[in-house]
C-alpha positions in Angstrom: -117.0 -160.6 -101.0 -114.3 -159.7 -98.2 -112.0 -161.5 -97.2 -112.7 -162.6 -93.1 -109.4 -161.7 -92.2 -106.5 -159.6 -92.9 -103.9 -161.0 -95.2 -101.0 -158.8 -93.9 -101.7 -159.2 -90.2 -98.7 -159.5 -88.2 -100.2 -158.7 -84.8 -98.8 -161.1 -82.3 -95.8 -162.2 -84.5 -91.5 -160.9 -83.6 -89.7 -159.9 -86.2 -85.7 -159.7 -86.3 -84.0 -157.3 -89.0 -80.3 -157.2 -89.4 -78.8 -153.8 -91.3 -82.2 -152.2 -90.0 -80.8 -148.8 -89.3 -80.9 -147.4 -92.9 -82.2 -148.3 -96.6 -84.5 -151.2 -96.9 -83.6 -152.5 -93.6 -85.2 -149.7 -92.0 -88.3 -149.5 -94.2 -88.3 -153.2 -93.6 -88.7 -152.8 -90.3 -91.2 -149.9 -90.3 -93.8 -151.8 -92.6 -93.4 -154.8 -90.6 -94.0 -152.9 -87.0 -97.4 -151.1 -88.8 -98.6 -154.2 -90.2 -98.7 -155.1 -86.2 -94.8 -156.8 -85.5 -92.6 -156.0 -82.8 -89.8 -155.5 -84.8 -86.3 -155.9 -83.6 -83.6 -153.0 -85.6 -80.3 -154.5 -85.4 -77.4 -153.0 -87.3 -73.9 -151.6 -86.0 -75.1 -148.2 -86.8 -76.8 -147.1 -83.5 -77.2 -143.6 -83.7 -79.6 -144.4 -86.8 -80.9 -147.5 -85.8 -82.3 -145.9 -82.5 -83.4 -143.2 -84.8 -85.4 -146.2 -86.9 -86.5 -147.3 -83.7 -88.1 -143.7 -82.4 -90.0 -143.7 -86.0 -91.7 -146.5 -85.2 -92.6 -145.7 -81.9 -93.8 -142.5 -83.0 -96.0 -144.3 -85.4 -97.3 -146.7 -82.9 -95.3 -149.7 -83.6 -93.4 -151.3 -81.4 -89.4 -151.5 -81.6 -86.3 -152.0 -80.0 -82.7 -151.8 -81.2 -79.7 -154.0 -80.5 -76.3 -153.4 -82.3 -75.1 -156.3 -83.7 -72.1 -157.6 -85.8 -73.4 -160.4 -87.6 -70.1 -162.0 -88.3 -69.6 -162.5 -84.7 -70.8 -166.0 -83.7 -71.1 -164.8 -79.8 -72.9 -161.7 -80.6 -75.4 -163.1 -82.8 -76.3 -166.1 -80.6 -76.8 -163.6 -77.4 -79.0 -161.1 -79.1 -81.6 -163.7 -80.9 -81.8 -164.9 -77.3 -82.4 -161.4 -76.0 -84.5 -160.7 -78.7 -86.9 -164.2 -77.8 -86.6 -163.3 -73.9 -87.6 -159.7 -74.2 -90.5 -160.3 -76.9 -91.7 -163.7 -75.9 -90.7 -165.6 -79.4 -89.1 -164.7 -82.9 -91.4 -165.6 -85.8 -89.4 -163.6 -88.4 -85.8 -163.6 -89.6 -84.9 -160.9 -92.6 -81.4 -161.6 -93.8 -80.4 -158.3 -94.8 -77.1 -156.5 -93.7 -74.4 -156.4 -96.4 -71.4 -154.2 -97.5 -70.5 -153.6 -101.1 -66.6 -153.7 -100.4 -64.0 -152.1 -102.4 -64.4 -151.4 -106.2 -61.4 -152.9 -107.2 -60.7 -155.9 -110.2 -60.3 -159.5 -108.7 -56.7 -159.7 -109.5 -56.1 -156.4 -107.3 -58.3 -156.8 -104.2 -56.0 -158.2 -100.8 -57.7 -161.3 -99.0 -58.9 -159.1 -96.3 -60.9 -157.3 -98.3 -62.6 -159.9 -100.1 -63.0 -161.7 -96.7 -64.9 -158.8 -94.8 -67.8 -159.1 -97.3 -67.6 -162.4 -97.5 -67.7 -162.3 -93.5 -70.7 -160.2 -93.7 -72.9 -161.1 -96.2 -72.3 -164.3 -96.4 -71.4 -165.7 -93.3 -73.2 -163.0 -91.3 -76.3 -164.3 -93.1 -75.6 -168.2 -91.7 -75.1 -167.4 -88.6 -78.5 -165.4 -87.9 -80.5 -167.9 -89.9 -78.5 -170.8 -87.3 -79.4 -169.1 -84.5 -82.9 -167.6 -85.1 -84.0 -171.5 -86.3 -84.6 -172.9 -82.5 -86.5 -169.4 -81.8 -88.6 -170.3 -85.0 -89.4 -173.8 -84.0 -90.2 -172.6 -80.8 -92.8 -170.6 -82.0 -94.2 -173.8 -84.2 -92.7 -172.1 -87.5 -91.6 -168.9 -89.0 -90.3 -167.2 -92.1 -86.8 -166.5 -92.9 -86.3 -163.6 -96.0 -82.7 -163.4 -97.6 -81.6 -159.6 -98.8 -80.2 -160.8 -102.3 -79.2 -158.7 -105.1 -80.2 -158.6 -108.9 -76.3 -159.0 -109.5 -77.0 -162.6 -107.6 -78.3 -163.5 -110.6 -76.5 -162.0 -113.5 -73.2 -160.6 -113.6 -71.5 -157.2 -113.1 -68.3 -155.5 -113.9 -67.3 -154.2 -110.6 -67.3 -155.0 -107.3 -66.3 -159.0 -107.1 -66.4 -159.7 -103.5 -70.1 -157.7 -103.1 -71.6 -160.0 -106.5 -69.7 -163.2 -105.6 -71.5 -163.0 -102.2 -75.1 -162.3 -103.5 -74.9 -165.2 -105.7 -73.8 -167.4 -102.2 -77.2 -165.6 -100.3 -79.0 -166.4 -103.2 -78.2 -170.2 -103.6 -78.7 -170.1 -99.4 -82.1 -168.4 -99.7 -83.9 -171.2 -101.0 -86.2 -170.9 -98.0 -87.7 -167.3 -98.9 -85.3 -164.6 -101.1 -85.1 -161.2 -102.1 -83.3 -160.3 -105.4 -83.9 -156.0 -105.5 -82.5 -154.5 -108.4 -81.3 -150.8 -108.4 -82.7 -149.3 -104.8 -81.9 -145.5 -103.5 -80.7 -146.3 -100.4 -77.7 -144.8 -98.1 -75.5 -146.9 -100.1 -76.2 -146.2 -103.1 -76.1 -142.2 -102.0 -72.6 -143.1 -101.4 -71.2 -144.9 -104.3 -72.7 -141.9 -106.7 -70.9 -139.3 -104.3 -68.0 -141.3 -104.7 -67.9 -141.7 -108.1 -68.5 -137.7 -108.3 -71.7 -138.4 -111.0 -74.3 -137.3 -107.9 -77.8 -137.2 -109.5 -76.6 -138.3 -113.1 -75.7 -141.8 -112.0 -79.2 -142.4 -110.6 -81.1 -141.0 -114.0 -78.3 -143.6 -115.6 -78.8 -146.6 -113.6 -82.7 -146.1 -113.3 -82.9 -145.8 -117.4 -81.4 -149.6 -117.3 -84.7 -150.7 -116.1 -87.3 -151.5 -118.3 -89.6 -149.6 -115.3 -87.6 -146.8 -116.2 -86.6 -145.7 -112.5 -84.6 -146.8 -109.7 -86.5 -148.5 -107.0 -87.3 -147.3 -103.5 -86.9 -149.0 -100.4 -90.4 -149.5 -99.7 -91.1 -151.5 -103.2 -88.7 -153.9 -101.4 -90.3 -153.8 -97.8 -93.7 -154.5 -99.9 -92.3 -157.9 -100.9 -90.7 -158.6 -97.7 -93.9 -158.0 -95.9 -96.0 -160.1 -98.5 -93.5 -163.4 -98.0 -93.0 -163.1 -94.1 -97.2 -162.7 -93.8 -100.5 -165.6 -94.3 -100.6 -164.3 -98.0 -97.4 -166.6 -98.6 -98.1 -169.7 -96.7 -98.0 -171.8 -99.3 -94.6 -169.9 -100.3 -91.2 -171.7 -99.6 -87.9 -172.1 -101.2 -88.7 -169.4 -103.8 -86.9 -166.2 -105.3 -89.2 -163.1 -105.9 -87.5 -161.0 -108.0 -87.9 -156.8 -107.3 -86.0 -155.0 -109.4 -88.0 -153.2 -112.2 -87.7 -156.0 -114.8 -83.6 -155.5 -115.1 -83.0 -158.9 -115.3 -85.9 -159.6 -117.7 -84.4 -157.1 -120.7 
């Protein structure tokens, strides 16, 4: 017996991704435009999110990119109405633009640098979900998805500012939330060039997980697109976990 319609349909439905120029923002917003949503890329990255943007086109979806700080009030309230006035509604919010900040012990970080990630993860991620909320009652309901982090949940030994505002998403995600474990994405890439390890970081950090590999950015897109579609409609105010049973060990 099949199923008279398609689960993961999104024809007809908007969809607004912040930090969609790279990672799992912009696998986020590729899976979303093939399962039939006009997606809208924002990030501060334009070079790459026009470049996310282009991929989708090229693969039949339908896209456009708007740069976007989403710590600025101003900003964020004039591109969710852009986004509404040049797609005809907003069905879809994916909270997921974040910074890591500097690697630095609690005791040794200066207020401004605990504040930008606090501005961006945290605050940037009220300030969309504020403003996209009349778009989503306008279209007669929506889904909202919160970019948490496995270290929103348990504890790590670096990075305060980046864990402390995780576990804020988290506790502000209880409409729909994401909690990926350890993903390959650009930032990732940069904090094992930084740390001069390269390729043996990632074998390290993917033998933590009981799955016994890092994650991609599509396992997380997967989840994403299964909470935002009909499949879910019965799914609010709950946490799905993606990170390769880490924080089951």
């Amino acid at each position: 017996m099949e199923y008279p319609f398609n689960l993961f349909d999104l024809r007809g439905k908007v969809a607004a991704i912040t930090g969609a120029a790279r990672g799992i923002g912009a696998e986020t917003a590729r899976v979303l435009a093939a399962a039939g949503a006009k997606v809208a890329v924002l990030d501060l990255l334009e070079a790459d999110g026009q470049a996310a943007v282009q991929r989708i086109e090229a693969e039949g979806g339908q896209a456009a990119f708007w740069k976007l700080d989403v710590s600025s009030e101003p900003e964020v309230g004039k591109v969710f109405g852009e986004i509404a006035a040049r797609f005809g509604r907003l069905d879809v919010l994916v909270n997921n633009a974040g910074i890591d900040g500097v690697n630095a012990p609690t005791h040794e970080l200066a207020l401004a640098q605990w504040q930008r990630v606090m501005d961006v993860n945290v605050t940037g991620t009220f300030l969309c979900t504020k403003h996209a909320i009349p778009h989503l009652e306008r279209a007669g309901g929506g889904s909202i998805v919160n970019v948490s982090s496995m270290y929103g949940i348990v504890g790590g030994p670096d990075v305060p500012p980046y864990h402390a505002s995780k576990a804020a998403v988290r506790m502000m995600a209880k409409t729909d939330a994401m909690h990926p474990g350890y993903i390959r994405t650009p930032m990732l890439e940069e904090v094992a060039h930084a740390s001069g390890q390269g390729e043996g970081l990632f074998a390290y950090l993917g033998s933590q997980a009981p799955m016994g590999r890092l994650g991609e950015p599509r396992d997380i897109a997967a989840g994403i697109l299964y909470l935002v579609s009909d499949a879910a409609r019965y799914v609010t105010g709950a946490e799905l976990v993606i990170d390769g049973g880490y924080t089951a060990r």
